[in-house]
Residue, then its C-alpha position, 0 to 999 in steps of 0.5 A: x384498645x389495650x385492655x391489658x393488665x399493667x405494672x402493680x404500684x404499691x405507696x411507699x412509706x415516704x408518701x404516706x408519711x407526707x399524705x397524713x402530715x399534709x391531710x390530716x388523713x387517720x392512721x394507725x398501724x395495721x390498717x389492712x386497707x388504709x384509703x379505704x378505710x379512711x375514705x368516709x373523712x377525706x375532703x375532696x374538694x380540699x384533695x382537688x385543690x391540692x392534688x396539682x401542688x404536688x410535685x412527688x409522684x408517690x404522693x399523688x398516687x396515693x392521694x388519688x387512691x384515696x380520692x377515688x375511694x371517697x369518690x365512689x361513696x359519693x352522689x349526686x351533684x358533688x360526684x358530677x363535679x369531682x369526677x370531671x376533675x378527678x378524671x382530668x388529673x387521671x388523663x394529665x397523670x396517666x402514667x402514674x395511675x394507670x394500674x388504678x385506672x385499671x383497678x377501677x375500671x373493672x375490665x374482668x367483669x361486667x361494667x353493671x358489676x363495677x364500682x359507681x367510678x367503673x364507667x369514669x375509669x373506663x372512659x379515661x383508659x379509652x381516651x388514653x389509649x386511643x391517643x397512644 
């Protein structure tokens, strides 16, 4: 399996324009790092709905970014449901959230180190790479 560090990917400024206008998502300038910060209001389940209508790349990059921090503060029943989804969309999108994947799954360290997302973003690298 390639382990190997991708290409970074930063948002752009058209994206997170269109993901505040389309999600309502809190923004002021100066938030070091905005997803995160925000990631305790964002509506998963509206995300999950409106993550296969966008057609820009830049977008669903950074709405998954912003969907996998708020699936990492989730629990129980709701993190069963959102992360099958949400690992779906990584496998469809690959190419689009293969640094994120890799961000996640915390490939350096110890899985029992990672984040609570590690294993699902662990699993989704491996099925990828396996198909390749």
């Amino acid at each position: 399996m390639n382990n190997q560090e991708p290409e970074l990917r930063f948002a752009t400024r058209a994206a997170t324009q269109s993901i505040i206008d389309k999600f309502k998502w809190p923004f002021e300038e100066g938030m070091q790092d905005w997803p995160l910060e925000v990631s305790d209001e964002i509506d998963l389940a509206f995300c999950i709905q409106e993550y296969p209508k966008l057609v820009d790349e830049d977008e669903k990059f950074l709405l998954m970014h912003g969907m996998l921090f708020a699936l990492d503060e989730t629990q129980g029943e709701p993190f069963a449901q959102c992360s099958y989804q949400i690992s779906e969309f990584l496998k469809a999108d690959f190419d689009i959230h293969k640094y994120t994947i890799y961000y996640w799954a915390c490939f350096k360290d110890n899985i029992a180190d990672g984040f609570a997302i590690s294993p699902m973003a662990r699993n989704v690298w491996e099925i990828q790479y396996k198909k390749r």
